[in-house]
C-alpha positions as YAML, in Angstrom:
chain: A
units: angstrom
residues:
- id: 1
  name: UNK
  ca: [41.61, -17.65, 14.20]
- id: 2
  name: UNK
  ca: [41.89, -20.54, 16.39]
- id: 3
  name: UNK
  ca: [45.50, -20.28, 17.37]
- id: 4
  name: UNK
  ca: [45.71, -16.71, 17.50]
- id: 5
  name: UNK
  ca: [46.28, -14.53, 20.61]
- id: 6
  name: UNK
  ca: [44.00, -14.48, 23.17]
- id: 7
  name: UNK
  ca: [44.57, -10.36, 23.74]
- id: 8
  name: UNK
  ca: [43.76, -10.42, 19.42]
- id: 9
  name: UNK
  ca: [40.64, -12.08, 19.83]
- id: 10
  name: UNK
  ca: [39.67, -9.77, 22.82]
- id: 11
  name: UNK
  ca: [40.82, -6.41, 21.05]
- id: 12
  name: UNK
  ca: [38.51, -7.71, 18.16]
- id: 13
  name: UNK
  ca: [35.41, -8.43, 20.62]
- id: 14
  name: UNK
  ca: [35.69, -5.56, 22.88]
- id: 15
  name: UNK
  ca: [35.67, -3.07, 19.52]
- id: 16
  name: UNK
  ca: [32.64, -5.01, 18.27]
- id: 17
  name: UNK
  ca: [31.06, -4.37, 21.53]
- id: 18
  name: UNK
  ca: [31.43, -0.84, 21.18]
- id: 19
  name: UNK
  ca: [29.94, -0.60, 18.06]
- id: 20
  name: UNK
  ca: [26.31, 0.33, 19.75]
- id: 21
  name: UNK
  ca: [27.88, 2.89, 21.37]
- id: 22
  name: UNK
  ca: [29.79, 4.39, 19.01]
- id: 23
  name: UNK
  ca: [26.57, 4.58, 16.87]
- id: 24
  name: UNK
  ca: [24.67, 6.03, 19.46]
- id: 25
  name: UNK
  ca: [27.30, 8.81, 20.07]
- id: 26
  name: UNK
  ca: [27.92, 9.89, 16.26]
- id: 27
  name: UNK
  ca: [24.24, 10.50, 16.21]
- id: 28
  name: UNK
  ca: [24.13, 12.40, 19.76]
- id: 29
  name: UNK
  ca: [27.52, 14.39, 18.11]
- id: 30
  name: UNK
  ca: [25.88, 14.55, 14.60]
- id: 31
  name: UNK
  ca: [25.55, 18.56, 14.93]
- id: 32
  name: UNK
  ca: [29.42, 18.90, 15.56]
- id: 33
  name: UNK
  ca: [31.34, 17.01, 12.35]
- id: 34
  name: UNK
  ca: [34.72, 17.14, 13.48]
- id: 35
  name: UNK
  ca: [33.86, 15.24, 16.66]
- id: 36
  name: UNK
  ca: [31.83, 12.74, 14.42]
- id: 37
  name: UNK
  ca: [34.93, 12.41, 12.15]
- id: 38
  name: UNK
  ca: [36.83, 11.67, 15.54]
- id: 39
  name: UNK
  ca: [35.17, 9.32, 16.90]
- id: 40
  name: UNK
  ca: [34.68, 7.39, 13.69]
- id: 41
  name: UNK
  ca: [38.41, 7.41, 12.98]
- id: 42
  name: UNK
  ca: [39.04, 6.03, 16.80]
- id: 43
  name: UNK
  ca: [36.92, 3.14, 16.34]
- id: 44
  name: UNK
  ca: [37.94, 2.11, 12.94]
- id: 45
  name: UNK
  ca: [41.49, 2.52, 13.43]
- id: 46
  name: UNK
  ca: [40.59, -0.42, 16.66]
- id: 47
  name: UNK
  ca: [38.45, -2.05, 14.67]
- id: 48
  name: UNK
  ca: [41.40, -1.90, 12.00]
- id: 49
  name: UNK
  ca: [43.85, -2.97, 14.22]
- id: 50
  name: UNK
  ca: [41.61, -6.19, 15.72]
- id: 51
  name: UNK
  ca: [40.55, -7.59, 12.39]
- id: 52
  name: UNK
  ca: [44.36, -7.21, 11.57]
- id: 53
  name: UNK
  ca: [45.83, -9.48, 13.97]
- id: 54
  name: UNK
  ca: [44.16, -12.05, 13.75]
- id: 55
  name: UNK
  ca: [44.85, -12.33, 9.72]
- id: 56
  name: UNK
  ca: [47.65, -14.69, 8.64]
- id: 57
  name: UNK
  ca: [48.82, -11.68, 7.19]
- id: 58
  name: UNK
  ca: [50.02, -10.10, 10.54]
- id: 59
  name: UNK
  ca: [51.24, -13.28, 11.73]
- id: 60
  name: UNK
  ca: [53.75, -13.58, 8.90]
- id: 61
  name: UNK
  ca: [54.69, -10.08, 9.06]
- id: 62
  name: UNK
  ca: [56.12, -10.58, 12.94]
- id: 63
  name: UNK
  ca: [58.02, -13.48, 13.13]
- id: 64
  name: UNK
  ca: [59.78, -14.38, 16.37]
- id: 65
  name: UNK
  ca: [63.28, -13.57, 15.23]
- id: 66
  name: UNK
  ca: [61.83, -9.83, 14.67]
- id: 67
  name: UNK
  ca: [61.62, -9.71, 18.55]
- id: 68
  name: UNK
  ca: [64.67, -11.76, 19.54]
- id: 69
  name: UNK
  ca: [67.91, -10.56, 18.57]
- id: 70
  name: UNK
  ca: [70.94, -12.67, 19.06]
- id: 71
  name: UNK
  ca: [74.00, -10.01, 19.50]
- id: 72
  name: UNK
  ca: [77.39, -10.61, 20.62]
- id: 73
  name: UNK
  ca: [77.10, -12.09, 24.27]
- id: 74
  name: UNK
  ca: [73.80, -10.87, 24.35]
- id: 75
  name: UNK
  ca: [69.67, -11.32, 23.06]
- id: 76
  name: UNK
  ca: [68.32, -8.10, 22.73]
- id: 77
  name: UNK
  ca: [63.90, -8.45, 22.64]
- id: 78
  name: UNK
  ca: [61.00, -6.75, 23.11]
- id: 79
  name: UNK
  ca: [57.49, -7.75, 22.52]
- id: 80
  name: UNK
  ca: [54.00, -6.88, 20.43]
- id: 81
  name: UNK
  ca: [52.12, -3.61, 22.03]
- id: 82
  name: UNK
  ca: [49.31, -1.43, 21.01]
- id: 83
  name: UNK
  ca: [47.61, -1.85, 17.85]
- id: 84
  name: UNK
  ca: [48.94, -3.29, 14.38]
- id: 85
  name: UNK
  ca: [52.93, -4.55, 14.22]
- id: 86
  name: UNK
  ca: [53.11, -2.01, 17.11]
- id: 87
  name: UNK
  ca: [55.90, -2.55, 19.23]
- id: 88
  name: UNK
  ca: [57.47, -2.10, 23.29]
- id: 89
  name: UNK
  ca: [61.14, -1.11, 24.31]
- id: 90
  name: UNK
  ca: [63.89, -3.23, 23.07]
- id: 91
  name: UNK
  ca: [65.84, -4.83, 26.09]
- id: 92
  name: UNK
  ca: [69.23, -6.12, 26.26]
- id: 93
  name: UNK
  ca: [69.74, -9.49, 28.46]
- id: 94
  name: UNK
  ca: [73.45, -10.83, 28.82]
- id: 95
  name: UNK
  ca: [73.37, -14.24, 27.81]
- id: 96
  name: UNK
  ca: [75.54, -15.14, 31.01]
- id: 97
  name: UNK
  ca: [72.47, -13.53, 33.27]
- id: 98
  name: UNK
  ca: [69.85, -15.66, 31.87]
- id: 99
  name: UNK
  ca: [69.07, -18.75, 33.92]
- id: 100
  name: UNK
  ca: [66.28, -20.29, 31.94]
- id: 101
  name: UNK
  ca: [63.91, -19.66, 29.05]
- id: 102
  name: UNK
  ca: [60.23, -20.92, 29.14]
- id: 103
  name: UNK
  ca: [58.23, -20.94, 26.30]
- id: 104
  name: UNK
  ca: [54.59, -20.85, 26.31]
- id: 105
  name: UNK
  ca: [52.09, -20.51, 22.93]
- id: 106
  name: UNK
  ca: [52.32, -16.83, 21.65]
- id: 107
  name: UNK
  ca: [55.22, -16.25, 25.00]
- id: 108
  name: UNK
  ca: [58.51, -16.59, 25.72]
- id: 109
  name: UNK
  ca: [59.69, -16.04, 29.62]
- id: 110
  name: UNK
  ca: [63.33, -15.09, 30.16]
- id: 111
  name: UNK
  ca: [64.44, -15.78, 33.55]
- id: 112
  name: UNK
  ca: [67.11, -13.59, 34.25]
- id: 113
  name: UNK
  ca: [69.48, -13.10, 37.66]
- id: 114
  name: UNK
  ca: [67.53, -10.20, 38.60]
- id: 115
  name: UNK
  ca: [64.34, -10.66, 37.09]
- id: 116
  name: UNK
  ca: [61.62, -12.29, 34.45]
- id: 117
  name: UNK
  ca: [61.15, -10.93, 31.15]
- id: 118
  name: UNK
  ca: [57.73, -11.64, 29.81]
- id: 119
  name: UNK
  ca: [57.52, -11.40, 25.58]
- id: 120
  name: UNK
  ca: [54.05, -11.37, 23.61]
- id: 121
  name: UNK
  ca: [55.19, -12.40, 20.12]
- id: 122
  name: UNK
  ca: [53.19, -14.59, 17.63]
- id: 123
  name: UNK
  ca: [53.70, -17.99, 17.32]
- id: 124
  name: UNK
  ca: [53.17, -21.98, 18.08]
- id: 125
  name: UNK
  ca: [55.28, -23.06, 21.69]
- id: 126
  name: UNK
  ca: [56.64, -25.69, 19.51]
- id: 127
  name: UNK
  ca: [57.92, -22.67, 16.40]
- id: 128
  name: UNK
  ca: [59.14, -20.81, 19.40]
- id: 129
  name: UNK
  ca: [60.42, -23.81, 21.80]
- id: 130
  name: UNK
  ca: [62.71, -24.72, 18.57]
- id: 131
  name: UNK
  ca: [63.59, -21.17, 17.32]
- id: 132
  name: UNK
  ca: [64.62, -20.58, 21.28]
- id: 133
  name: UNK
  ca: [66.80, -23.68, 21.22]
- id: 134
  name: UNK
  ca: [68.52, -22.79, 17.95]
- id: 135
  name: UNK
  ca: [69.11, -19.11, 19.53]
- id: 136
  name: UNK
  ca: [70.73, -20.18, 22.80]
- id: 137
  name: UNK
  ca: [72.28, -23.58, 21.13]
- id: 138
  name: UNK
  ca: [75.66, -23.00, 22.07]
- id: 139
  name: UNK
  ca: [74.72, -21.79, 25.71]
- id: 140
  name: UNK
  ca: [74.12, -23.53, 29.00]
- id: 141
  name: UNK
  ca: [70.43, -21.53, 28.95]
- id: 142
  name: UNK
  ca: [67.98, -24.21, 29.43]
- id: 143
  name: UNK
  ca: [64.96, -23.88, 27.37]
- id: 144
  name: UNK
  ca: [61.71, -25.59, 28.33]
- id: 145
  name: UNK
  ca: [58.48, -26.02, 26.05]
- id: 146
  name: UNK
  ca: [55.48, -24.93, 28.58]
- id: 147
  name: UNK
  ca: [51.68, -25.40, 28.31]
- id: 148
  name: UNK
  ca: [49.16, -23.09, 28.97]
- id: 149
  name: UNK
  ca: [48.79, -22.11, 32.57]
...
């Protein structure tokens, strides 16, 4: 649990917060079931979804190279969202636009010509520093291993 992802470990606390809450509502909703069975289905598919991530299970189950995509004369990625192996919008970056890559723990920024491409994937900076480097190898992209900000 140490090197997991800080917006893991918060999912995870902020659905054990609401526990207290959620208990005090399914008893103030007791008399209507279906909004009981709601509620409870809410909260365990978060609480689900928190415990999840930050099992070794889920990190082996999203490697980086499931969210960069070397293509012809292009990476197409996209990053971790919402709950379990959830997903955002694939992107496609030229590999001529990109100027430099930056690679933090658990992110990799792609500096592009027109912008910055931010990805939340799962991994050490050093895993994704080399699996960057072995990606863009034949490139003039340089790729530079970060620490936390």
């Amino acid at each position: 649990m140490k090197n997991s992802r800080s917006i893991d470990k918060t999912l995870l606390k902020v659905s054990l917060g609401a526990m207290p809450l959620v208990i005090a509502l399914v008893w103030a909703l007791s008399s209507w079931p279906l909004l009981v069975v709601t509620v409870l289905s809410v909260y365990a598919l978060a609480l689900g979804s928190g415990v999840y991530r930050l099992s070794e299970y889920f990190v082996r189950r999203n490697p980086v190279d499931n969210f960069v995509i070397r293509e012809q004369g292009q990476l197409r990625v996209c990053s971790l969202a919402g709950f379990f192996d959830l997903r955002g919008e694939w992107q496609s970056v030229a590999l001529g636009d990109i100027k430099n890559v930056e690679v933090y723990e658990h992110s990799i920024v792609i500096h592009t010509q027109q912008d910055c491409i931010t990805l939340s994937v799962v991994g050490s900076a050093q895993g994704l520093f080399e699996y960057m480097c072995s990606v863009l190898k034949d490139t003039s992209v340089i790729v530079t291993l970060k620490e936390a900000e």
